[in-house]
N, C-alpha and C positions, 0 to 999 in steps of 0.2 A: 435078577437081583441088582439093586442099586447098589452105587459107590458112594451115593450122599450121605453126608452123616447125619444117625440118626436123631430122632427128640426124641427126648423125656419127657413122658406125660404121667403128671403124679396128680395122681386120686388122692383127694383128703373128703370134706362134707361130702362128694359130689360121686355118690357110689350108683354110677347106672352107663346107660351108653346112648340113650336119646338125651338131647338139650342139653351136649356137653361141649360146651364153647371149645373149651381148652382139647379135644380130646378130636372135634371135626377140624378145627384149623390144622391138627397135626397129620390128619388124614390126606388133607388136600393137599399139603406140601408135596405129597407124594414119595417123603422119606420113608426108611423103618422106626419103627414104633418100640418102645420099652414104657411099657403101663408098669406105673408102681408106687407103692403103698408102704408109708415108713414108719412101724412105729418106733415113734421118738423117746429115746436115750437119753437126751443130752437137760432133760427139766428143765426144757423151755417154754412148754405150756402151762401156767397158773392152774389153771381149770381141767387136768385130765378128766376124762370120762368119769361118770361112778359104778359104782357093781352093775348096773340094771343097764348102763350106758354099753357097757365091756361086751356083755353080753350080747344086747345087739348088733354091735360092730362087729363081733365074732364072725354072725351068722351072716350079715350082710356081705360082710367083705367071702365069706363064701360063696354066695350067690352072684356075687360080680365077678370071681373068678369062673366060676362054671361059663358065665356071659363072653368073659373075652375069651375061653378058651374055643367056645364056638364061633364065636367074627371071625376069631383066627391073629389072635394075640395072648398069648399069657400074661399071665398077672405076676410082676415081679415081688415079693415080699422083701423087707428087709429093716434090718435093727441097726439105730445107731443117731447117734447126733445128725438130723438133718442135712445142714451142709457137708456134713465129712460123709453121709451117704451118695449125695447129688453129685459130692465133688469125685468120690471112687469111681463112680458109675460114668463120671463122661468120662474122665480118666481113662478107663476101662474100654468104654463104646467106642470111644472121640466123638461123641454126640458134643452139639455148639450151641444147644438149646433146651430149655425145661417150659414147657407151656404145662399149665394150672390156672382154676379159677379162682379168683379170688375169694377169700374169707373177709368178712370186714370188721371183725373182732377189733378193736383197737390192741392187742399185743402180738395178734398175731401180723395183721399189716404191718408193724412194728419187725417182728422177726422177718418176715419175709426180707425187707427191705435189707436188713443184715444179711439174709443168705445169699439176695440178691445181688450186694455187694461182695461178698466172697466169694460169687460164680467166676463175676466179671475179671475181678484179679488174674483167674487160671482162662480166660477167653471166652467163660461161658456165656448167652444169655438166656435172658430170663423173661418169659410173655405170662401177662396175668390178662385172661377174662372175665368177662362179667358173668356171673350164673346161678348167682343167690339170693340175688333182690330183685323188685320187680324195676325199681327207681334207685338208681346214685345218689348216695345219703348228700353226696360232698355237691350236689345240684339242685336238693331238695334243701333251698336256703328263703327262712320266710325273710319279713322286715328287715332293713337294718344290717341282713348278714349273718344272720342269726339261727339256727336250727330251731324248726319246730314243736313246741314243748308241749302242745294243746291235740289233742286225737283230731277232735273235731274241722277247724282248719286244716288240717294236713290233708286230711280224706278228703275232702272238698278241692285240694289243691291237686292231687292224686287223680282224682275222677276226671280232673281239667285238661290233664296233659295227654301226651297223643298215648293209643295203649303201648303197654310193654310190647318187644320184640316179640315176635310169634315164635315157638321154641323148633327149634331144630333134630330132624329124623335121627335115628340110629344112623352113621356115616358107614358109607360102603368100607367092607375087608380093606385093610391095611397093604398095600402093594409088597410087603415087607415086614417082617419082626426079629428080633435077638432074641437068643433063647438063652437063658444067664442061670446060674445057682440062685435058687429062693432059698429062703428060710420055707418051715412049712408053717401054717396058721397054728396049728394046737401047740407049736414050741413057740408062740405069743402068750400064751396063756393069761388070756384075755378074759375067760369067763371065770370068776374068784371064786370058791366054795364058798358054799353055805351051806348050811346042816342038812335041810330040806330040798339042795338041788334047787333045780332051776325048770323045772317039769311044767310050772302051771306057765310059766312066761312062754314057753314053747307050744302048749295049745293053745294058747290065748295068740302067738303074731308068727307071722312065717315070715322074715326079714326077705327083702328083694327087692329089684326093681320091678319082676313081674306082679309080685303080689301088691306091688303100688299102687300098680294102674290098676288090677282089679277093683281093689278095695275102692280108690276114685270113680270108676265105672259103677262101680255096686251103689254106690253112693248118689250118683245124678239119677241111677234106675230109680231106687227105693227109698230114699230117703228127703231128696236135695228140693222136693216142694212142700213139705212138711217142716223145714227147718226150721223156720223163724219159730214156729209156736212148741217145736220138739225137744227142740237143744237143750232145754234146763230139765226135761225132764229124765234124772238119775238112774230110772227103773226100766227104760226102755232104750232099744240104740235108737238114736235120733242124730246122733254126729255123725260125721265124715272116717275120726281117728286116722289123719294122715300127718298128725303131727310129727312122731317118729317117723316117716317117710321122708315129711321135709327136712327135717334137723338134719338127717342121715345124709341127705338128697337123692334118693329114690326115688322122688319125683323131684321136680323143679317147681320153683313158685310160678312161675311164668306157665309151666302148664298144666296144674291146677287153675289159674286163673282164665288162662282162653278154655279151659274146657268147659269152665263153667259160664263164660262170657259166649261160648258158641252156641250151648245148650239155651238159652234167650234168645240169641239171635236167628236160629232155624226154629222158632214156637210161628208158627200161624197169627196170633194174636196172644196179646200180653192175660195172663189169669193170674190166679190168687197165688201159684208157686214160684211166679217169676217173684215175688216180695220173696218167698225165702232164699232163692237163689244170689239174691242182691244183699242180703243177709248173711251171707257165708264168704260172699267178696270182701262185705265187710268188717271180716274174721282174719282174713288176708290182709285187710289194712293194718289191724291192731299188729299181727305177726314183724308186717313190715316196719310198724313206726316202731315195735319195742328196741328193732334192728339199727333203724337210726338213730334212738336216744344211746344206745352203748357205744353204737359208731363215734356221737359229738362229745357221750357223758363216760369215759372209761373206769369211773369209780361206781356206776350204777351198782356192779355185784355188792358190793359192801359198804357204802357211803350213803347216807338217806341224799334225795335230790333235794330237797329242803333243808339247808342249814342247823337250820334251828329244831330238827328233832334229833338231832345228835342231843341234846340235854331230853330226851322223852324218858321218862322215871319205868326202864326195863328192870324185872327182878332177873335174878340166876337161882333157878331149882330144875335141878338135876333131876328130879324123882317124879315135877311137876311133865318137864321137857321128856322121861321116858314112857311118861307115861300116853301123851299125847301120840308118839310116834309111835307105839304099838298099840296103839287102837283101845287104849284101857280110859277110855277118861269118863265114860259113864255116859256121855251120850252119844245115841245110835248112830246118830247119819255120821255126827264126824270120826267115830269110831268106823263104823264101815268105809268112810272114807280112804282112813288110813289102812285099813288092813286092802283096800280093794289095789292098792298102789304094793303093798307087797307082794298079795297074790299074783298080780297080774303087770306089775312094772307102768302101769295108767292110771288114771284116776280123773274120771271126767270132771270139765271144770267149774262145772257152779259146785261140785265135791271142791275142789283144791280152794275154789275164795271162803266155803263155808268153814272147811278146815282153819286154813289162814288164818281170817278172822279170830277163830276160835283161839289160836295161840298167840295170837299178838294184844288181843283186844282182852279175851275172859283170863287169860295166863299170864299177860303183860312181861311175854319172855321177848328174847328177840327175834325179829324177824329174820335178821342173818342166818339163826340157827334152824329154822324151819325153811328155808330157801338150802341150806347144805343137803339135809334130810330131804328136800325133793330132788334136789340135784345127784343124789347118790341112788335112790330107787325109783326115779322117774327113767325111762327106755327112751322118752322125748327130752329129755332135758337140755334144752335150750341156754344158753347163758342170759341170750339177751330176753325175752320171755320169763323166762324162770324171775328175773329179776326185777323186770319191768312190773309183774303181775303182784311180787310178795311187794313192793314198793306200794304198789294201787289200791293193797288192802290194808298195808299199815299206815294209808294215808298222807304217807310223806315222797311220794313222786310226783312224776310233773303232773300226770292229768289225773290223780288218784283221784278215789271215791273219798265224799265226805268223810276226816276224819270221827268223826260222833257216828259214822253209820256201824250200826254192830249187830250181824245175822243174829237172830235168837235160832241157835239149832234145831228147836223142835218144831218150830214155825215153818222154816224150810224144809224140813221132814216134811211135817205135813202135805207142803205143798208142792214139792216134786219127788218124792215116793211115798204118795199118801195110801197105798197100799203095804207098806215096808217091803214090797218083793227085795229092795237093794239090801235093806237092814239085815233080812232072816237070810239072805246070801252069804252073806261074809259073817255075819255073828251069829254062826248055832244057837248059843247060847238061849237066845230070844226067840227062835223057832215056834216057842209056845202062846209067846204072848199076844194077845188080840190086838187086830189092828188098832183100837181107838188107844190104845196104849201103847204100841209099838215104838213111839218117838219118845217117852218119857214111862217107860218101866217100875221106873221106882212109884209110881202110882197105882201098879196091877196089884189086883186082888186073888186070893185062892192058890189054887194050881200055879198060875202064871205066878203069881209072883214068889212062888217057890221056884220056876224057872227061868224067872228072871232073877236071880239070886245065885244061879248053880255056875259062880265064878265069873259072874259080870258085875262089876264095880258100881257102888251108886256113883253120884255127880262127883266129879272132882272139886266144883265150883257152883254154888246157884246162881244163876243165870241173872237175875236183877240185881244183887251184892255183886257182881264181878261186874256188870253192864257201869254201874253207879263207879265203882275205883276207877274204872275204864275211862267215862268221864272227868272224873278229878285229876288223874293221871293228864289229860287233854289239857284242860283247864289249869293244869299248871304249867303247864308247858305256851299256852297262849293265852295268860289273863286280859287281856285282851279282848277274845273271843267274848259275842253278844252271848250272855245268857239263852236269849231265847231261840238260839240257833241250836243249844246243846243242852 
């Protein structure tokens, strides 16, 4: 047993034990170790988790305990204002140190620096690692001094520089641990009721670092050379879904990306899969640059990145806006969108921009309020993602898509669940109705369209009158704008 005092190593995103900066440096010091996990009392985080968020956390932070309990460290739990936890706990220890990796949230680099300062007062310090980007936003500086606002150049600039660090093993047993009073997990009461329980999110993901790397394994086996031409399509798995792993950090970006940059480099010669492999890097890229714009832009969650659609002509209907979020708006896909994110706390993404679209563009509500509602039942939800993406589709971020572009739903029906297998999944209701109708109901004949009747809503909206407002709405906003662009 040593006499050194021990570190504090606190788990926040970063719930695994391979590619954990903060958690091997504390190893090799060769002190004793107190892992711990706070949740915060003191409403310093803007952004808590939402229901579907809680939920995973739950599960995770039980899977990371069972992990350190086998290294041979416990998992410390504990409630309370941050710094007055950090500060009890070396208090307590005489620990002289807290290693963690950084978040780059711009509020939470923020707090940190606060608590960082209030360690230092009582003698503590404070090591932050790098472990959730692949690149340093505050390095990634294009012209002028200026942060990146364009995808396109950044990725190109990305691609140029030397690769990320190679991620780092599970670190050998701890020489040493503190064995301290926890809280337990379920007096967190983390996972919220809800009427229906939480049953379908539980067969649908088994939180963990173990089940990360599966799922990422499973992924380069079955999937990862079919990607580029699979990923849009709704009805089949063709994604990765390690979204919720990386939010969580279950896995690390860094090793997602060499695994998949290794899986190319041991190929004998280049074929038609290494395009989709190089296709899901650059999936990795969107992840990282939405990371960097929240890093340079900290109003991203709620402020359009364009000035000038702060004047965009949004209604307020309440009835319009419930109805979208429960899946009732009358048409299929974005209906099954929305229920596929209840059922299941996901909702894969050409679903979430069709959706989007659909509320921002055919409902002309806000986009803020549909970034809440994914942030609250999405298990991945991302701050910087979640916002970078509703931005992208209502047209008013940095690298967004043509403001005039606007999904017709049944078109994208068509064309990535042109079988409706996703529709008759999540909407009974439409069970009956034949395929050539499946994306547009309210056209079936007979039988079907007695069962497309039996409590499924027609349109909320016709698709060409709301397409056209959707316009005018634009075009009042940029008179401007060429006619013939829009």
């Amino acid at each position: 047993m040593t006499d050194a005092p021990p570190i504090i190593v606190w788990f926040r995103r970063d719930l695994r034990l391979s590619d954990h900066p903060a958690l091997s440096a504390a190893v090799q010091s060769g002190r004793p170790l107190i892992p711990v996990v706070i949740l915060d009392s003191g409403n310093s985080d803007p952004w808590p988790p939402g229901a579907a968020g809680r939920w995973w956390w739950h599960h995770s932070l039980a899977a990371l305990a069972r992990s350190l309990a086998t290294w041979g460290a416990p998992l410390l739990l504990r409630r309370g204002p941050e710094a007055a936890v950090l500060t009890e706990l070396a208090t307590v220890t005489g620990a002289r140190a807290v290693f963690c990796n950084q978040v780059v949230e711009p509020w939470r680099q923020a707090h940190d620096h606060t608590i960082s300062e209030h360690l230092a007062q009582g003698g503590v310090g404070m090591a932050f690692f790098s472990g959730s980007v692949l690149f340093d936003p505050d390095l990634m500086i294009a012209g002028r001094g200026r942060p990146w606002t364009v995808f396109g150049p950044f990725w190109r600039r990305c691609l140029a520089l030397p690769a990320p660090n190679r991620p780092l093993p599970v670190p050998p047993a701890p020489a040493a641990t503190l064995h301290l009073a926890s809280d337990t997990l379920d007096s967190w009461r983390l996972v919220p009721d809800r009427p229906e329980g939480w049953d379908s999110l539980a067969a649908t993901w088994t939180p963990g670092e173990a089940d990360a790397q599966g799922r990422l394994t499973a992924f380069l086996d079955d999937h990862a050379d079919d990607y580029e031409h699979g990923r849009d399509r709704v009805d089949r798995p063709g994604t990765a879904q390690l979204s919720p792993c990386l939010h969580w950090g279950e896995l690390s970006v860094r090793q997602v990306w060499h695994a998949v940059s290794a899986s190319l480099d041991h190929r004998p010669e280049s074929g038609p899969g290494d395009a989709s492999r190089r296709a899901f890097l650059r999936q990795l890229g969107w992840r990282e640059f939405s990371t960097h714009l929240l890093h340079h832009f900290p109003d991203l969650p709620t402020r359009p990145f364009h000035a000038r659609f702060e004047a965009f002509p949004t209604r307020r209907d309440a009835e319009d806006l419930a109805a979208w979020q429960h899946g009732r708006t009358g048409y299929p896909l974005v209906d099954a969108a929305m229920r596929q994110m209840r059922t299941t706390g996901w909702m894969h993404n050409r679903l979430r921009m069709v959706a989007a679209s659909f509320l921002v563009k055919h409902l002309l509500l806000p986009w803020q309020d549909g970034a809440a509602w994914f942030w609250d039942g999405l298990v991945d939800a991302d701050l910087a993602n979640n916002s970078a993406g509703w931005q992208w589709i209502a047209g008013c971020g940095t690298d967004a898509a043509p403001f005039f572009r606007i999904f017709n739903p049944v078109l994208q029906g068509r064309r990535f669940d042109p079988d409706g297998a996703l529709v008759r999944q999540y909407i009974p209701e439409l069970a009956e109705v034949a395929t050539p109708q499946i994306h547009e109901p309210w056209r079936a004949a007979g039988s079907a369209a007695h069962a497309a009747r039996r409590g499924y809503p027609p349109p909320l909206v016709d698709h060409r009158l709301a397409r056209e407002r959707a316009l005018a709405a634009f075009r009042s906003l940029r008179p401007e704008a060429e006619a013939g662009n829009i």
